[in-house]
C-alpha positions as CSV (number, residue, x, y, z in Angstrom):
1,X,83.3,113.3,115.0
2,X,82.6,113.0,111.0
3,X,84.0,112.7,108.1
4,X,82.9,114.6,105.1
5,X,84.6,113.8,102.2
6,X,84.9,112.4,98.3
7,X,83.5,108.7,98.2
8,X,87.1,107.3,97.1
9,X,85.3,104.6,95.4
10,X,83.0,106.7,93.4
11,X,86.3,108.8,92.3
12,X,88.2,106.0,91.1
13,X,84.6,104.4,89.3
14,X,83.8,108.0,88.0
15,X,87.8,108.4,86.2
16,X,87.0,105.2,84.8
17,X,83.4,106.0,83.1
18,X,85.7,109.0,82.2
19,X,88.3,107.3,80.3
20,X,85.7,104.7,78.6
21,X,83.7,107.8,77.3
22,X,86.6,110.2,76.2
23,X,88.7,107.4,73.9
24,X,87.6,106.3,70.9
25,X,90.4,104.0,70.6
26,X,91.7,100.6,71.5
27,X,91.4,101.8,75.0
28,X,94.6,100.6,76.7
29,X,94.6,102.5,79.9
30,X,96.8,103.0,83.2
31,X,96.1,103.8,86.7
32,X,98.9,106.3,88.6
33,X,98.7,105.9,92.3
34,X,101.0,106.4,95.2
35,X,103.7,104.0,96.0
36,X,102.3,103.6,100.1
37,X,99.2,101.6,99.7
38,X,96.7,104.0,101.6
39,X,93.4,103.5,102.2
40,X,92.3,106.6,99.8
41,X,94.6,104.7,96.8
42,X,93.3,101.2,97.1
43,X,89.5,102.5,96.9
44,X,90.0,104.7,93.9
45,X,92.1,101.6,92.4
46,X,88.9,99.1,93.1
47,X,86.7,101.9,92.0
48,X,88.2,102.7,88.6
49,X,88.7,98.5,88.1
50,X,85.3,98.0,89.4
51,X,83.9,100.0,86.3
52,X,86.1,98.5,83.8
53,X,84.8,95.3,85.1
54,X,81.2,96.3,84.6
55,X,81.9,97.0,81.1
56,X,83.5,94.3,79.9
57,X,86.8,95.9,79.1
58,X,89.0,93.4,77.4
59,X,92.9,94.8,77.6
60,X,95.0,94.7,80.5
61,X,95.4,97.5,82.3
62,X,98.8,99.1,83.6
63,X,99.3,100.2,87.7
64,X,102.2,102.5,87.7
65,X,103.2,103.8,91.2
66,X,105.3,106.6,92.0
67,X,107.5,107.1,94.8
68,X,106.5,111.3,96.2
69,X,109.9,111.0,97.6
70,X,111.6,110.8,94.2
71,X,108.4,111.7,92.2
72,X,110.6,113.4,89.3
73,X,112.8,110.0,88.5
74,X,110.0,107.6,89.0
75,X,107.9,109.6,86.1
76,X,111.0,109.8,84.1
77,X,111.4,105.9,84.5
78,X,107.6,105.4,83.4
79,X,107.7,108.0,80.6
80,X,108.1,105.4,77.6
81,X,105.2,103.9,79.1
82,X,102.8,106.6,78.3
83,X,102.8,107.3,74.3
84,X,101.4,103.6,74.5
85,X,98.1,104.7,75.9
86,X,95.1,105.9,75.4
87,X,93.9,107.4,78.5
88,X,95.9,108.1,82.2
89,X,94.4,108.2,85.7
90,X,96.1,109.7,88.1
91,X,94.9,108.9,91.1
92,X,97.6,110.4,93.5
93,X,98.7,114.3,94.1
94,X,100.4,114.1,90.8
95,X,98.6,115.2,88.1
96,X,100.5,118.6,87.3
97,X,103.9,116.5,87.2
98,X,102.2,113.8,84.9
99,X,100.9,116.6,82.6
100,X,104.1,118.0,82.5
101,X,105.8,115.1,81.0
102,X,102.5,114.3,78.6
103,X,102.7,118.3,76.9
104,X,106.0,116.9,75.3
105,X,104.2,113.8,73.4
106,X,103.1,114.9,70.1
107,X,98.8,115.7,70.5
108,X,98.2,113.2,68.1
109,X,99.7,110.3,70.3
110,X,98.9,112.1,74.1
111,X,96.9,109.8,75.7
112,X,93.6,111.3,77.5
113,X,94.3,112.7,81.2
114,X,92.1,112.4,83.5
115,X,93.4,113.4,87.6
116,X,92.0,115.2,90.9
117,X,91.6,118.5,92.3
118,X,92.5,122.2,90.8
119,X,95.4,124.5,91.0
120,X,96.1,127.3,88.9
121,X,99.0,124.8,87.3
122,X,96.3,122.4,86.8
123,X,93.9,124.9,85.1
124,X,96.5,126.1,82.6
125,X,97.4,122.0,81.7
126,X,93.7,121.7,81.2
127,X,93.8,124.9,78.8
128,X,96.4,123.8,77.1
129,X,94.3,120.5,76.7
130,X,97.2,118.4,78.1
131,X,94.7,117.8,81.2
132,X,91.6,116.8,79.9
133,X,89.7,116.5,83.3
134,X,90.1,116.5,86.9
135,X,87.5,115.4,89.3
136,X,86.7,117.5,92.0
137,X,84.6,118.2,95.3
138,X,83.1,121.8,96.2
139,X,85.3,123.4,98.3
140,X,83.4,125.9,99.6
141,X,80.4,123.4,100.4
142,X,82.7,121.0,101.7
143,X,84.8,123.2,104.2
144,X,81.6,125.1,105.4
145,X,80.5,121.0,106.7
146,X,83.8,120.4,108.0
147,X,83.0,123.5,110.5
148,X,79.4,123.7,110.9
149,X,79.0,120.1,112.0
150,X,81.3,120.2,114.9
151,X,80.0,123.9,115.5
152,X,76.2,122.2,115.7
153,X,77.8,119.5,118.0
154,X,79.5,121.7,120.3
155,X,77.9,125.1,120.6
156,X,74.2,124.2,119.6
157,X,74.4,120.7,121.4
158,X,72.8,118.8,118.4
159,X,74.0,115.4,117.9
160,X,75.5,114.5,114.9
161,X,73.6,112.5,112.9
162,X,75.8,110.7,110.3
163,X,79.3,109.2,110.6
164,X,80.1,110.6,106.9
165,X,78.9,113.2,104.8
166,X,80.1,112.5,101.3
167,X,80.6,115.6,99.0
168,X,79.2,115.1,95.3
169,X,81.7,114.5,92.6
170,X,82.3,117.3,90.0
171,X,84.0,116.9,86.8
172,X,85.8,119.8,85.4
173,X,86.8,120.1,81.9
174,X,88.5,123.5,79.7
175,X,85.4,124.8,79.9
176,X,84.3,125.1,83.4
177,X,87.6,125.1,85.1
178,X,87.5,128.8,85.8
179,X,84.5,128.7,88.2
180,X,86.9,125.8,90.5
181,X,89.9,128.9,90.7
182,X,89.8,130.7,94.1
């Protein structure tokens, strides 16, 4: 009927500005996405190169993947990777397992973190300043669409208008993270 949803895109362009902004060093960054090439992955992956092309960044960049099915081993296996950064995106469901392998690197050499969505394991990374942001859509807003659009379409007979209904991006940092906790 509709979708209503992130702007993949936009997510993957937004953790890039994200990165740019939060080092103040060489800038050698990777990108973290799922092993399976879904459509979600490779939009957040253009998005995030998209804006390090519209900045000029020089360095190479690193795609990592991980494989969900053996998500402890593949992290384990990129590990040595990290310490050599300066800022992580995480584009995948992974962020908590990413932060937990970072809080081990000494804060001095932890590269920058940025991911997607909340949990309460999430929140306490980004307390801990081991997460340093996560990009997020109102859930509230965003499920109350999900249901009154179809409930417009169906019980009020009201055609639906639009195709998509993207949800506005929301960063959250240590400081606001308690207000995306329900």
């Amino acid at each position: 009927m509709s979708y209503v949803g992130a702007d993949y895109f936009d997510s993957g362009s937004l953790a890039g500005d994200l990165l740019e902004k939060m080092t103040n060093r060489s800038k050698k960054f990777a990108i973290i996405t799922d092993e399976l090439d879904t459509s979600q992955m490779i939009q957040k992956r253009k998005g995030f190169e998209s804006y390090l092309k519209s900045i000029n960044y020089r360095h190479q960049f690193q795609h990592m993947k991980i494989d969900h099915n053996n998500i402890e081993n593949t992290l384990y296996e990129l590990k040595d990777n990290f310490s050599e950064l300066d800022g992580i995106y995480v584009a995948c469901g992974a962020l908590s397992e990413v932060a937990n392998l970072l809080k081990s690197i000494d804060t001095k050499c932890r590269p920058i973190l940025v991911g997607h969505d909340m949990s309460q394991e999430i929140y306490n990374y980004l307390q801990s300043e081991v997460v340093t942001a996560t990009i997020c859509q109102d859930p509230v807003f965003q499920g109350s669409l999900a249901v009154r659009i179809p409930f417009n379409h169906l019980m009020l007979e009201q055609p639906v208008k639009n195709a998509e209904h993207i949800v506005k991006l929301e960063i959250v940092t240590k400081a606001n993270a308690k207000y995306y906790l329900h």
